[in-house]
Structures are given as C-alpha cells and as structure tokens.
C-alpha positions in Angstrom: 13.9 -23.6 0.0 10.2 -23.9 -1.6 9.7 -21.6 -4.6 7.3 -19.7 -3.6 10.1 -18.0 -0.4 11.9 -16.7 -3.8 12.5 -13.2 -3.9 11.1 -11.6 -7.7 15.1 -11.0 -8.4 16.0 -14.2 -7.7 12.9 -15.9 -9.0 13.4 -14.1 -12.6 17.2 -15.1 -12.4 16.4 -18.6 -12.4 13.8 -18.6 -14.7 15.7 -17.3 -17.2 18.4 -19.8 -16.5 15.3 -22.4 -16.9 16.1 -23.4 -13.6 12.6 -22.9 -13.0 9.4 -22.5 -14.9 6.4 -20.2 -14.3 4.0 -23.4 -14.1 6.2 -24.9 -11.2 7.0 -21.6 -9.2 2.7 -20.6 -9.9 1.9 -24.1 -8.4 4.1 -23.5 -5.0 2.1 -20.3 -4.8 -0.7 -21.5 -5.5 -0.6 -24.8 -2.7 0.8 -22.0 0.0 -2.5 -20.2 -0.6 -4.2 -23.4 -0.2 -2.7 -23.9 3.2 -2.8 -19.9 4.1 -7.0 -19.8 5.1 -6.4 -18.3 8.4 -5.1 -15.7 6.8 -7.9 -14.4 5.3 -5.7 -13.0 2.5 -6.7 -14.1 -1.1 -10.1 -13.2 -1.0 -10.7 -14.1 -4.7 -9.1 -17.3 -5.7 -8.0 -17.3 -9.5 -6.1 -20.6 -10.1 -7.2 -21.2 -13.8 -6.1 -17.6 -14.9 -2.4 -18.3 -12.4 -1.9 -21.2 -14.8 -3.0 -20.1 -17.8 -0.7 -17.1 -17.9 2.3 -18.9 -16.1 2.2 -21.1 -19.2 2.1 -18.1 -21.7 5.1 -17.0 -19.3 6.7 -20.1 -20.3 6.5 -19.6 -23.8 7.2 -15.9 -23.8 10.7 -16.9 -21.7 11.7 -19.6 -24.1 11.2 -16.9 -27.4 13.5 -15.0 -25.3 11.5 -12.3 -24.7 10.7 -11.8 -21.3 10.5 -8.7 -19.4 11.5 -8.5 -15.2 8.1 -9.6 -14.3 7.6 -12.2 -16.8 6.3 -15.5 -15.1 5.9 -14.0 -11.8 2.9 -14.6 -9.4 1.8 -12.1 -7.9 -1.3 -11.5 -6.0 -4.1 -7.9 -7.0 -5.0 -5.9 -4.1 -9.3 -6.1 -4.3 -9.6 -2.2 -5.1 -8.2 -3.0 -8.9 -10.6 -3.8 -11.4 -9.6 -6.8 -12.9 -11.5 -8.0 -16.3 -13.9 -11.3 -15.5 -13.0 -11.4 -11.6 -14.7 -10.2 -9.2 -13.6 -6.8 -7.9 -16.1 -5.2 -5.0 -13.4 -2.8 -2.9 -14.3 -5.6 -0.2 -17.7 -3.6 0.0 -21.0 -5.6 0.3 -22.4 -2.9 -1.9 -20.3 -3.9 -4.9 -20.7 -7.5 -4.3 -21.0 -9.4 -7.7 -19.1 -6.9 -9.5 -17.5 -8.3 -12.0 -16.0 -5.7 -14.2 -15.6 -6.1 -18.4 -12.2 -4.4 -18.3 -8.8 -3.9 -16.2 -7.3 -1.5 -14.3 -3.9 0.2 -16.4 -1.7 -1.2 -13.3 -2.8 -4.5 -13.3 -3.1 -5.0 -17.3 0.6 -3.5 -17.5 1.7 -6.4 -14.6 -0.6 -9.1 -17.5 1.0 -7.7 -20.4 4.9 -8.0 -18.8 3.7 -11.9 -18.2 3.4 -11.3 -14.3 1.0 -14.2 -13.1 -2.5 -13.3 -11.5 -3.0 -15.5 -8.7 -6.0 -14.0 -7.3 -7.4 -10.8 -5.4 -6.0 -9.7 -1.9 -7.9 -8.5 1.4 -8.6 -5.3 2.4 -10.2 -2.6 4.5 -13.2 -1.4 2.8 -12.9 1.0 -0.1 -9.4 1.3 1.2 -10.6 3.1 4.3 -9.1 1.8 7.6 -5.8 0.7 9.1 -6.3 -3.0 10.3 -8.0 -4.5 7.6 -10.9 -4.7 10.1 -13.4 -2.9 7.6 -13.4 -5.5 5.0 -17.0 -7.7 4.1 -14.2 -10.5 3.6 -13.5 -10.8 7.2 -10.1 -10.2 9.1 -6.5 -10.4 7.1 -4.8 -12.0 9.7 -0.8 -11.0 10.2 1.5 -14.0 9.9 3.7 -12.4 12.7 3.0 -13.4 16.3 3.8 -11.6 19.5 6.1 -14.3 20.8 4.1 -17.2 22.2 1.6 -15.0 22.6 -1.1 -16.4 20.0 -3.4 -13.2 19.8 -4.1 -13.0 15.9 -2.6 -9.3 14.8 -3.4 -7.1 12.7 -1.4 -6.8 8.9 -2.2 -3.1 8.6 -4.8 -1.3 6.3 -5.9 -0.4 4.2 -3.4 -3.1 1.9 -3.4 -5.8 4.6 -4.6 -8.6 2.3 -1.1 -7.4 0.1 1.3 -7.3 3.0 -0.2 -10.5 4.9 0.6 -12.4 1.4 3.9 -11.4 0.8 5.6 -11.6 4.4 4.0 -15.5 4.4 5.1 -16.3 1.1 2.0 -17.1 -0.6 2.7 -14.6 -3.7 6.4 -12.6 -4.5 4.8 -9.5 -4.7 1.6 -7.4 -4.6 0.0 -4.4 -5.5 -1.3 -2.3 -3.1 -2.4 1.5 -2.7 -1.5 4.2 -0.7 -4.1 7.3 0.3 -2.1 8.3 3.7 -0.1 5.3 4.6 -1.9 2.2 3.3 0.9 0.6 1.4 4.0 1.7 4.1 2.1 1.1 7.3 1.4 -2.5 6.6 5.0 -2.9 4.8 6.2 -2.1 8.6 3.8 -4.6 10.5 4.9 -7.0 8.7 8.3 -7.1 7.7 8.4 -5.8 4.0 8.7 -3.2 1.8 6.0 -1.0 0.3 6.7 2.0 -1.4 4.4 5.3 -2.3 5.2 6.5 -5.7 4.9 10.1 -6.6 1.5 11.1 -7.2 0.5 10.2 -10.9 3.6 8.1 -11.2 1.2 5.1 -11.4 -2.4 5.1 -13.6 -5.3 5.6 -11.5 -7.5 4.2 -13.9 -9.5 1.3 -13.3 -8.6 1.5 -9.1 -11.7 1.8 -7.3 -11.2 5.9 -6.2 -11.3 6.6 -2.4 -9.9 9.9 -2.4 -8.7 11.3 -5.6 -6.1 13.8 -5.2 -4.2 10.9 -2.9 -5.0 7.3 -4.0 -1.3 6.2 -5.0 -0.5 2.7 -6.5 2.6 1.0 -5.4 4.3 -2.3 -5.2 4.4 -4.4 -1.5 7.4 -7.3 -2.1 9.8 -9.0 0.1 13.3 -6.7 -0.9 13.9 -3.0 -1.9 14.9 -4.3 -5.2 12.0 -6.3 -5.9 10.3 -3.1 -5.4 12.2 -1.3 -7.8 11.6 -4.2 -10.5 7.7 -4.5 -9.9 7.5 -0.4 -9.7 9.2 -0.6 -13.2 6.5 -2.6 -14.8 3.5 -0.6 -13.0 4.5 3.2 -13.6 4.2 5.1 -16.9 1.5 6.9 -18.3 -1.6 6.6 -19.3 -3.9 9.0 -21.5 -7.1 7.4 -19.5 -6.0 9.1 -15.9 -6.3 13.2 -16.3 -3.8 12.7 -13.3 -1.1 10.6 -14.9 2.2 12.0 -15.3 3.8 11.9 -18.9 7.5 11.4 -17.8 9.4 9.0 -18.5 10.6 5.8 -16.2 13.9 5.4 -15.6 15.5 1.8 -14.8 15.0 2.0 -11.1 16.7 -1.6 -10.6 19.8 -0.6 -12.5 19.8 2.7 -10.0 20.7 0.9 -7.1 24.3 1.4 -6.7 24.5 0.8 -3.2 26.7 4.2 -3.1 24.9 7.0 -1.6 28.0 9.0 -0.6 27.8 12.6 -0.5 23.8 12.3 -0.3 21.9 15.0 2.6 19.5 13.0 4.8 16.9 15.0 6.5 15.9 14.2 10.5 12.8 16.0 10.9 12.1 17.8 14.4 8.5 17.8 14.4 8.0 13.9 14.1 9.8 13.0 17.4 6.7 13.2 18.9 5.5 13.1 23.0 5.1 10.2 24.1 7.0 8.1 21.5 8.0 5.0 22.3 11.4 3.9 23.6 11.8 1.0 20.5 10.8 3.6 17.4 12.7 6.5 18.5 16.3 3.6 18.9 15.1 2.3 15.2 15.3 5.7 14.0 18.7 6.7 15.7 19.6 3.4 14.3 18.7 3.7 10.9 20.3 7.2 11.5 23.4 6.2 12.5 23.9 3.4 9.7 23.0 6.0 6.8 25.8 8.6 8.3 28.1 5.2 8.2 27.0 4.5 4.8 28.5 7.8 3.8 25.9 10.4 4.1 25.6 13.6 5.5 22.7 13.8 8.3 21.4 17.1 8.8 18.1 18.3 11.1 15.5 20.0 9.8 12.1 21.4 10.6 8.7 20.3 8.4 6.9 23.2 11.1 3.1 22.8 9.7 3.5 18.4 10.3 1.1 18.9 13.3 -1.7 19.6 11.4 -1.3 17.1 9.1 -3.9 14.4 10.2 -6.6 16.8 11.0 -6.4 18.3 7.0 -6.3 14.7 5.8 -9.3 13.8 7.6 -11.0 16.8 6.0 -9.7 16.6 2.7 -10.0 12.2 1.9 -13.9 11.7 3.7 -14.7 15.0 1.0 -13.5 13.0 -1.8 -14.8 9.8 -0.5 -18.2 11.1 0.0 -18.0 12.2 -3.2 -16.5 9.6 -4.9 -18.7 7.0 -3.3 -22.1 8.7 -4.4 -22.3 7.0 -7.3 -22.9 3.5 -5.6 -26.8 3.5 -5.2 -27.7 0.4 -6.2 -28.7 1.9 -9.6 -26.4 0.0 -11.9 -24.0 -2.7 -10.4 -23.7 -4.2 -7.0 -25.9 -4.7 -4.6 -29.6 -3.4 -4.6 -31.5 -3.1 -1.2 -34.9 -5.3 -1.1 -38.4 -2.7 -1.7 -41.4 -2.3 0.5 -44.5 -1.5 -1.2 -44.8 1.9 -1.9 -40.7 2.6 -1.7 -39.7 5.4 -4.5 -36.2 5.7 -5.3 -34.5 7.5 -2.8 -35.8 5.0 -0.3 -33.7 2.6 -2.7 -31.1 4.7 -2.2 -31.4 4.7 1.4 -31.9 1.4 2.4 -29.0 0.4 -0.6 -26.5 2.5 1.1 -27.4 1.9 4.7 -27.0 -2.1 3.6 -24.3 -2.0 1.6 -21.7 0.6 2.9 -19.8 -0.4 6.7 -19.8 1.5 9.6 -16.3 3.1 8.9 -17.5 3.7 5.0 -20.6 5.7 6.6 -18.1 7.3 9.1 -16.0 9.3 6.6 -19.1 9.6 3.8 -20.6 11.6 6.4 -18.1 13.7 8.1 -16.9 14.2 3.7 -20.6 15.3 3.4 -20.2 17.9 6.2 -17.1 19.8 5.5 -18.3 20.1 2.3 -21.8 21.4 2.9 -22.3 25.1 2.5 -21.4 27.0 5.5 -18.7 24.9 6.5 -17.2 24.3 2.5 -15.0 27.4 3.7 -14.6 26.7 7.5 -13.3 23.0 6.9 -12.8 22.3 3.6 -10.6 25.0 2.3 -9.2 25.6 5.4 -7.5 22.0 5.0 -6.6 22.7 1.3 -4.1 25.8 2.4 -3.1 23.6 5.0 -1.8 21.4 2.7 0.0 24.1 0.6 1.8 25.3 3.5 3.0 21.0 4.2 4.1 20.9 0.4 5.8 23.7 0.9 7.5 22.8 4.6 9.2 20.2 2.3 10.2 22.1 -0.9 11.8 24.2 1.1 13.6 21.1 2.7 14.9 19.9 -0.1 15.4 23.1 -1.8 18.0 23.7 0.8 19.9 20.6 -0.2 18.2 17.8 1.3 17.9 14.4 -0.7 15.9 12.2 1.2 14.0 12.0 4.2 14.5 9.8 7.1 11.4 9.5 9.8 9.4 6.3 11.5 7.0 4.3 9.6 4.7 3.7 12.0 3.9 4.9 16.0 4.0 1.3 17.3 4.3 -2.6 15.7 1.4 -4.6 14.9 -1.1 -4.6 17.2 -4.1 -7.1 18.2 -7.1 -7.4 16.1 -10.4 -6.0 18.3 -7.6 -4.2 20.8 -9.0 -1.0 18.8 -12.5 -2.0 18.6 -13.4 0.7 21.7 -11.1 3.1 21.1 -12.1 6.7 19.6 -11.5 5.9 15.9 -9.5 9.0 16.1 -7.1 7.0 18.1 -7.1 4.6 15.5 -6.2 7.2 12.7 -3.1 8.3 14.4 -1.2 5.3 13.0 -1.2 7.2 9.8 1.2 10.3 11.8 4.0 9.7 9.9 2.7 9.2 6.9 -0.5 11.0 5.7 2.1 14.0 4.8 3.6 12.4 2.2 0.1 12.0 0.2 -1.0 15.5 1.4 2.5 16.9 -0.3 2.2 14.1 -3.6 5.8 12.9 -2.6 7.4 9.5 -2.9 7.7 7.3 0.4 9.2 3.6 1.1 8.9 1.7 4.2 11.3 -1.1 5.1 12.2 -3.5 7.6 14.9 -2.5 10.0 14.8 -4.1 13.2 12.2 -6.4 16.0 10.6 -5.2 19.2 11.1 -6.8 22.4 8.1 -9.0 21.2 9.8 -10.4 18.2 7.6 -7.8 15.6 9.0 -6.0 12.8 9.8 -2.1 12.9 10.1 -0.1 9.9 11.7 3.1 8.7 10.3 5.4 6.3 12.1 7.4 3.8 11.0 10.3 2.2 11.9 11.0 -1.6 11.5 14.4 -4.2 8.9 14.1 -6.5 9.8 11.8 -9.1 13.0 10.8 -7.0 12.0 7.1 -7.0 15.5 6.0 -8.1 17.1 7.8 -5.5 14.7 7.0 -3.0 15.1 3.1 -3.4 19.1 3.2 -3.7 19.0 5.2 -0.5 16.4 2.4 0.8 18.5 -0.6 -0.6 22.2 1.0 1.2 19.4 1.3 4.6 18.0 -2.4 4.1 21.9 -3.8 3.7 23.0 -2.0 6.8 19.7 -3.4 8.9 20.5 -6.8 7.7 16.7 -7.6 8.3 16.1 -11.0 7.3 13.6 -12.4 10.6 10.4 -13.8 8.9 7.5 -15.2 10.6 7.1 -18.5 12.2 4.5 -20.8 10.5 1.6 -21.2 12.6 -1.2 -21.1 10.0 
C-alpha cells in the first residue's frame, strides 16, 4: 500500500505512532499528482507550501501537539481564497488573482497543520454539474465504464475535489455545496461528501455563487474521515454575518455504530417516473440494511419536492447575478483590451463578455431577469415562499419523529463528458433532483458509496440530517457505509 491510498484516520494513526512522517506521506501525494495530468484535477500546483507545512507538521507531532488533521495533505477546492496562490473560481475573468489573505476554512485546515498541496478543478464559479464549465479544462473521472474508455465526468461543481480523492492523489478535500456540488460528485465517484448545515462552515473568503446556499464541506475517502476533516473546518467566525455561533461537537467520537431505536424517513415524492431500475434497488437496499441495522423505517411525504428545481433556478442565478456584478475588470482579474473611443461601460462589456463562460452568462442573465421589476414578484418571490413551504415539508418531517432521511444521491452514475453538450441545459440541471432541497431548506446532507451499476460505476445514497444534526447524520452514514461494505476503487488508467 502507497501512502498516499491512506485513509485521514489511518494516516493520522500512524503518524502519531511515527510510523510515518508528514514529509514522506506529502511526497507520495505529491508524485501521484505528478502522474495524475489526465485528470485535470490540481489545477494550481503548490509543492513548496506541501512541504514546507508537512515539515512544520513534523515538528508540531513530535512537541506532541497535533490535532486530527495535523500533517495531512489535502488538496483546496479553486473557489477558496487562499493567501499567495492563485484563486480565480476557474473563471478567465479572475485569472491572475492572487489574493493577500485566506478563506476561514482553509486557514482553520493551515492552522490544525493539514498540508496544502495545491488547488482543485472546478466548474466555473461553482456553477455546473460536470466540471465542463471550468477555463482549466475537463476534470476527468478516474472511474471507467468497463472497457469502455469514454473519459467521464467527476461531477460539478467540486469535480477537481472528488476526481482527487477517489484516485488517491490527496486524503481529502474541500469542496462546496450550492444544490448538490459536494454530494453529487461524492456519488460519481465513489466517496463521501457531506453538506453541513447552513452556516455550520465560514463563508468567508469562498468566492460567493449564491449566498443564502453556498455550503462548505469535506469530500474524503470514509464517513469517518469526514467527520474528522468536518471537525477542523466548522466553527464560527465573526467575519460571515451567516456563521452560526454554536458549538462543534466531536463528530468522530459520535460514531457509535449503534443507531437502534433511530426513525428513518422514505420520502414518496422522490421515487420519481421514469427512475431507473439500478437507483430505485440501491435505495431499497440501503433501506433494507438500515431496518437491519436496527432502525425503524417509516414513509413519509416532503409534498412541495416538485417544485424544488424550478425555485432553485430562480433563487441561485438572482444571487449569482448579483453576486458576480462586482467583477468588471475594475480592480483584479482580467480587463478586456480598449478601442479608441471606448468609455467604461464598453469596458464593462467587452470584460464580462471575455471573461465570464457561456453557463456563467446563462444564470447572470436569467438572475438579472427574475429580479428585474415586473417579474421581482412573479419569479423571484414567488420561489422564496416556495422554499418556506420545502423547509417546512421537512420540519414537519422530523417534527413527527423522524431522525434522518434516506433518498438517492443522484438520478444516474457518471456519465460521458460532451454526452450533455446538446442537451437542453435544463436536462443537465436535473442531476441536482435530489438534492437542491436540502440547500433550499439549510439542512445537513451526506452522500456515500453503496453499491456499482451493471457498468462497474459507483452509486450513492444520500441521507438527510436536522439542522445541526451532523453527529447523527454521520453515525447514521457510518452504520450505512459498514452494511454496503463498499470498498471498489477505480482501476488505474491515467
């Protein structure tokens, strides 16, 4: 076994046995990045900052005091502002960004001596769900469809994070979540991501897409490695008007693996037409080995679920058009070449018409619409009780005595990269059906690993926490993920 294949858990075991140090487990990441080009995933190579900080891991583990993370490399999604690295959303119009400060996620994964290796693919400004949208190129999947050598797609918007972790070049990664970013590419590729509750993690510092929903989160190999990573990237932070002030409980020490007497909700309304044969047999699975594991499996109804994708695609291109005014080649990034004679809002024209992709342009413009006057009320607002009534189909849920959740993660398994291309993009937003509600409601979410298709792709389950439920949420994950047994990991063809 090569270092860099450790789990975090087992990775911080040895290295406080000094079994291992930082230096040598920051190296075998660092060569399996070297060797991982296809990829596409490290999109920002940091290998003087890997080692520099895997050495002060070193030190900080022989004092004795080392924190979970301490020594771990782990690889920073491209939407974090990192201090003295480039950070440009994978956006041409923030190319040459280098920010003067860090994000509160990614200086609380520094200051708990987690190694930086470098920054991770993405679509751009988070918006997609292939990783298609990114100025970097393609993040490739590591996962192939048999013999079939089609390259696939990771997922989006964190498919830089997921492609990393399920081929071992980094033991974890941060990712974010606006309607499924971190969970659906956690299911195409055979790992876990999990949605805190919204303002469980800082917002500060990550480039905003849409504010009410951007979520930080870990992507790792095992539930528990999620649970450790999520303990060194919540808390709160007086910079994010959003940030919850409650405190973080241990959620590694809440994994029991005992989840008798716990209520797991089936919800109705997500067994949708037309779903196909291999996700609605996961689900019964995953069912059928949480009843086993001692659980109590009841159905219920989430009624106002259909309207869920159409209010989040009101609701997240408003705040993105909103949020994204502000690049206009003004201050940082990139500046669109004059004619003679230009003023400034042909700068701002020409900047934004260079600088932002077609998908970016996309959402900035239907955003624009709903919220211009005469349809603020027709489409905007409408959405916004919408939501209400989604937040409240699950407080009622769990009011009635539900604990968790238990639905798909995604309509399908990976698919090809360009096999969307012609498609209606509405088509491709779908893949966000089981998730978006989750943001729209602020609730927690985990995907995990459960079983292959016929095609020898991962499948994943998502579960479905109260707010602030995290502990529960990833013991009730961990008793799913020892049940599944899923331990299939992609054959190296990179």
């Amino acid at each position: 076994m090569t270092l860099n294949t450790l789990t975090i858990a087992e990775a911080r075991d040895r290295l406080r046995s000094r079994d291992v140090t930082s230096v040598e487990l920051t190296q075998a990441c660092l060569s399996a990045i070297d060797g991982a080009g296809a990829l596409n995933a490290f999109v920002h190579h940091t290998p003087d900052i890997a080692l520099e900080r895997a050495a002060a891991a070193d030190a900080r583990l022989q004092a004795g005091d080392a924190p979970a993370m301490c020594g771990i490399p782990v690889g920073i999604k491209d939407l974090f502002c990192t201090a003295g690295v480039p950070s440009q959303a994978a956006s041409n119009i923030l190319k040459g960004f280098v920010p003067e400060y860090e994000s509160t996620v990614s200086g609380q994964l520094r200051d708990a001596g987690a190694v930086m290796l470098g920054k991770l693919n993405m679509d751009e400004f988070a918006m997609g769900s292939s990783n298609e949208s990114s100025s970097y190129g393609n993040a490739v999947n590591p996962w192939r469809r048999g013999d079939d050598a089609t390259p696939l797609t990771p997922g989006g918007s964190s498919g830089g994070s997921a492609a990393a972790v399920a081929a071992d070049l980094c033991l974890g990664a941060t990712g974010t979540d606006t309607g499924g970013s971190i969970r659906q590419p956690a299911a195409f590729t055979g790992t876990v991501g999990i949605k805190p509750t919204y303002g469980r993690c800082s917002r500060w510092g990550v480039v905003a897409f849409a504010s009410s929903l951007d979520q930080a989160g870990p992507m790792t190999k095992t539930v528990r490695d999620a649970a450790i990573m999520l303990g060194a990237m919540a808390g709160h932070d007086a910079k994010d008007s959003t940030s919850a002030d409650i405190a973080v409980p241990d959620f590694e020490a809440a994994l029991t693996g005992d989840i008798r007497g716990q209520t797991i909700g089936i919800p109705r309304e997500y067994r949708m037409d037309g779903m196909p044969t291999e996700i609605a047999k996961l689900w019964d699975d995953g069912t059928a080995m949480l009843k086993d594991a001692g659980a109590k499996i009841v159905d219920i109804s989430l009624p106002h679920t259909k309207y869920a994708l159409p209010a989040y695609y009101v609701i997240a291109p408003a705040e993105a058009s909103s949020n994204l005014a502000r690049y206009d080649g003004v201050r940082y990034g990139h500046r669109a070449t004059l004619s003679a004679g230009d003023g400034i809002t042909e700068m701002y024209e020409k900047t934004r018409a260079e600088g932002f992709g077609p998908e970016v342009q996309r959402r900035i413009m239907v955003g624009t619409y709903v919220l211009s006057a005469g349809f603020y009320d027709a489409y905007y607002n409408r959405a916004r009780r919408v939501r209400a009534l989604i937040k409240r189909d699950f407080d009622e849920a769990f009011a009635a005595g539900v604990d968790c959740i238990l639905t798909p993660a995604t309509p399908s398994a990976a698919f090809g990269l360009g096999e969307m291309a012609d498609a209606d993009p509405v088509a491709m937003y779908l893949n966000d059906v089981f998730t978006v509600t989750v943001n729209l409601a602020g609730l927690p979410g985990i995907a995990l690993p459960t079983g292959l298709d016929t095609r020898g792709l991962p499948l994943g389950l998502q579960l479905i926490g109260k707010p602030w439920g995290e502990a529960d949420l990833l013991n009730t994950a961990h008793v799913l993920e020892s049940a599944a047994g899923f331990v299939s990991k992609p054959g190296k063809w990179w």
